[in-house]
C-alpha positions in Angstrom: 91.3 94.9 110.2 91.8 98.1 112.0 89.4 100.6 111.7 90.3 103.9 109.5 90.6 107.0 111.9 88.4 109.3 110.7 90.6 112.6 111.0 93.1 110.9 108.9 90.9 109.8 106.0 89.6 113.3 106.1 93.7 114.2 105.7 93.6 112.6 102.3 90.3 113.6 101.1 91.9 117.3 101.6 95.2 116.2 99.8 97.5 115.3 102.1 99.3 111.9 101.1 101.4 112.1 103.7 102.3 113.2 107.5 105.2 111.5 109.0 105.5 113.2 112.8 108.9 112.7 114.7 109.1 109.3 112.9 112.1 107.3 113.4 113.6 104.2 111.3 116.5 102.0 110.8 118.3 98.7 110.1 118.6 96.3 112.8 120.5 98.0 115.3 121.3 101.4 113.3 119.4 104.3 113.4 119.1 106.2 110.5 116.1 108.5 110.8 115.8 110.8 113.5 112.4 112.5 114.5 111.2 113.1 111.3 108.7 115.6 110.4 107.5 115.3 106.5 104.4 116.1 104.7 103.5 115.6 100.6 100.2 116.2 99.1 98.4 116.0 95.9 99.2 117.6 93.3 102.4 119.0 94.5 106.7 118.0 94.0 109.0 117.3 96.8 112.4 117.7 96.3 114.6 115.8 99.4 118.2 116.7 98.8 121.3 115.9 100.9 124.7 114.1 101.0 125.4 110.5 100.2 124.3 108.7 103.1 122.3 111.2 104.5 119.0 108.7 104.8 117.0 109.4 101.7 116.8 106.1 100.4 115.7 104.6 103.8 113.1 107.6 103.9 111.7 106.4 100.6 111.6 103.2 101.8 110.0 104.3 104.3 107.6 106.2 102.1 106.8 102.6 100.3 106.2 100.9 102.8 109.1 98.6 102.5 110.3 99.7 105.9 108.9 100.1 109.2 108.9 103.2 111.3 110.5 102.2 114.4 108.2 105.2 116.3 106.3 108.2 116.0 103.2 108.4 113.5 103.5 107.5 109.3 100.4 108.3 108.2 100.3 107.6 104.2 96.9 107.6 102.2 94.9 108.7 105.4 96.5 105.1 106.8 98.5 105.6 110.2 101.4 102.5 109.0 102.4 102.1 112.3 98.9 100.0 113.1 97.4 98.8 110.0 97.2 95.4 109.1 98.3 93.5 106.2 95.5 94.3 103.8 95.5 98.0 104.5 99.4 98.2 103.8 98.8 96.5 100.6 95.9 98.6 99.9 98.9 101.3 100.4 101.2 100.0 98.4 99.0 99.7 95.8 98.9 103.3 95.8 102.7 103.7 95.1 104.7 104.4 92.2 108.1 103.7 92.6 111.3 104.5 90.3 114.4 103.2 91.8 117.7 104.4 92.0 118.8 101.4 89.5 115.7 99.7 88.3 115.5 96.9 87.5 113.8 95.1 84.3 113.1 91.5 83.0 115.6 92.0 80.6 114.6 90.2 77.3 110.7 91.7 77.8 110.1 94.7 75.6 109.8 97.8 77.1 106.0 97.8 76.2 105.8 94.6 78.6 107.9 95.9 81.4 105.8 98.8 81.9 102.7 97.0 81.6 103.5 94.4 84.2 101.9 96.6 87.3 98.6 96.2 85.0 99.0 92.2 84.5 99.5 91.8 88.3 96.5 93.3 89.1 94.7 91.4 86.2 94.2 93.5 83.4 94.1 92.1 80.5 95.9 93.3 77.0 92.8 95.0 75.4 92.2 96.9 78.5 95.4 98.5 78.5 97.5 98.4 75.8 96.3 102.5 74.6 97.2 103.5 78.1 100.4 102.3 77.8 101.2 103.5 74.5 100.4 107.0 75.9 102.5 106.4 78.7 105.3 105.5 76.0 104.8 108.8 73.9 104.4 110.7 77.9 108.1 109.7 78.6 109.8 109.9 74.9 110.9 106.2 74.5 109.2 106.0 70.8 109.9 103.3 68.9 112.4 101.9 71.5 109.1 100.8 73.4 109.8 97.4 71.4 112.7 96.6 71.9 114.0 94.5 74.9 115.0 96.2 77.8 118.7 94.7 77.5 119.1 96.8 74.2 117.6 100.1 75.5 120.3 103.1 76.8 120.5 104.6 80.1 117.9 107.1 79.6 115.5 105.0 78.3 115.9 102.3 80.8 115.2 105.0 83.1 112.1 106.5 81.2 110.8 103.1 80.8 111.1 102.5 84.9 109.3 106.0 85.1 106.3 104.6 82.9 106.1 101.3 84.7 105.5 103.4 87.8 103.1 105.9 86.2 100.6 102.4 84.4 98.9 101.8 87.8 97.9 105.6 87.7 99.4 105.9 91.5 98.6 108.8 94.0 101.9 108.9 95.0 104.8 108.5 93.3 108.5 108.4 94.6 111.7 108.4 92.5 115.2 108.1 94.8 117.7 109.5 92.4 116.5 109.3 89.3 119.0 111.3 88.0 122.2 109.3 88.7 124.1 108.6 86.0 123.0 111.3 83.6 124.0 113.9 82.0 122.8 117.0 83.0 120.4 118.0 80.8 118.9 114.5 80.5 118.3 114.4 84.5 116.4 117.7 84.4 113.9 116.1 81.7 113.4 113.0 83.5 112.5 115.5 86.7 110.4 117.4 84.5 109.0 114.4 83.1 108.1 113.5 87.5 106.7 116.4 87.7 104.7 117.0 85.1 102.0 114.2 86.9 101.5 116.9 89.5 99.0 118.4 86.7 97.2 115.4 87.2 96.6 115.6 91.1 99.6 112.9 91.7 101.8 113.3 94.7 105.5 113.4 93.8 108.8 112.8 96.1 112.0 113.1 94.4 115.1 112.2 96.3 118.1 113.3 95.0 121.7 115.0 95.9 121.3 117.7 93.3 119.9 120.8 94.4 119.6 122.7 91.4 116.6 120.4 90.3 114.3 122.9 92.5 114.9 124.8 88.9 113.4 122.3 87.1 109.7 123.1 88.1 107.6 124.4 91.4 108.5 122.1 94.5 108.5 122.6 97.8 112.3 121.6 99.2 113.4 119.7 101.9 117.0 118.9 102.9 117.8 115.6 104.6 121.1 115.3 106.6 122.4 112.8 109.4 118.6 111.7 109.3 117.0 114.9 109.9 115.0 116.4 108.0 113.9 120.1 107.8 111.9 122.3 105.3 113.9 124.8 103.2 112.6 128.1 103.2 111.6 129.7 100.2 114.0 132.9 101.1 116.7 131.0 102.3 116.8 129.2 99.1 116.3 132.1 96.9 119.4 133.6 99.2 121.3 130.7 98.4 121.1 131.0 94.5 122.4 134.5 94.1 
């Protein structure tokens, strides 16, 4: 196993869940991220806008671990990606909360059971969560719907429910690529809200997304992703940009 660095466990310690520095990543031949610079940290919301396309998906799968920066240095939970081995990325991953763009369920499990599979997996039994995951229920507004199977639940439950499953492992970090698509409005900007609200409980959060007017929906810092670059909104410039 390769040994921690130091420096970067004393990163975390301070809050920072991530530090990508001029990170690049793809598929096969195609480059999609270009010299990426990217920090998120406890306790705080990052909001990664841009156009269809742009690379946000591929840069929360990069986030997850699901895909390999090609170079620079991905350090995520004080753990530089690019050389750990195979226990430390799970160690990682286990880390992770992770709401999909469309998420997907075993579709004749309850709700309940859906968002208590992370807990099974990792061998919890029924007794030692089942109140946890009836608070996560009440958290994200599913209700009775909890007990029904997935297959009969609507759009915004379904994706209430995938925000719950991500949110039972209690996860440092939790990533959500467009968790708004396919709602209304004003359903979108409660699920957001719903994201952000675990920033209260020192959680990391990375929402991907092309709406920009969620930065409304609570403090974030904002971060626009085009052509696979990314760069940092400024505070002025965005407050510019609203009137």
């Amino acid at each position: 196993m390769t040994r921690l660095n130091p420096t970067d466990l004393e990163l975390f310690e301070r809050g920072v869940l991530v530090r990508l520095a001029n990170v690049d990543a793809g598929y096969g031949s195609a480059a999609v991220l270009l010299g990426v610079d990217f920090e998120a940290r406890a306790g705080e919301v990052a909001l990664v806008t841009g156009p269809a396309a742009a690379g946000k998906t591929t840069l929360t799968h990069l986030l997850r671990l699901a895909l390999p920066p090609r170079s620079g240095r991905a350090l995520i939970m004080g753990v530089d990606v690019t050389r750990a081995g195979g226990r430390q990325v799970a160690e990682v991953k286990r880390q992770i909360g992770y709401v999909a763009e469309n998420p997907t369920f075993i579709e004749h499990w309850s709700a309940f059971d859906n968002i208590s599979m992370p807990l099974r997996m990792i061998g919890k039994k029924p007794r030692d969560y089942v109140e946890d995951v009836r608070e996560l229920v009440d958290f994200v507004g599913i209700g009775e719907a909890a007990d029904l199977p997935v297959e009969k639940l609507s759009g915004a439950e379904r994706r209430r429910t995938a925000i719950a499953r991500a949110l039972a492992a209690k996860p440092h970090l939790i990533l959500a690529d467009d968790p708004t698509a396919g709602m209304s409005p004003a359903d979108g900007k409660r699920v957001v809200r719903l994201l952000a609200e675990m920033r209260r409980v020192g959680a990391g959060v990375v929402i991907a997304s092309q709406d920009e007017s969620l930065t409304e929906c609570a403090p974030m810092d904002h971060w626009r992703i085009d052509r696979g670059r990314v760069s940092r909104v400024a505070a002025a410039a965005e407050a510019e940009a609203q009137q």
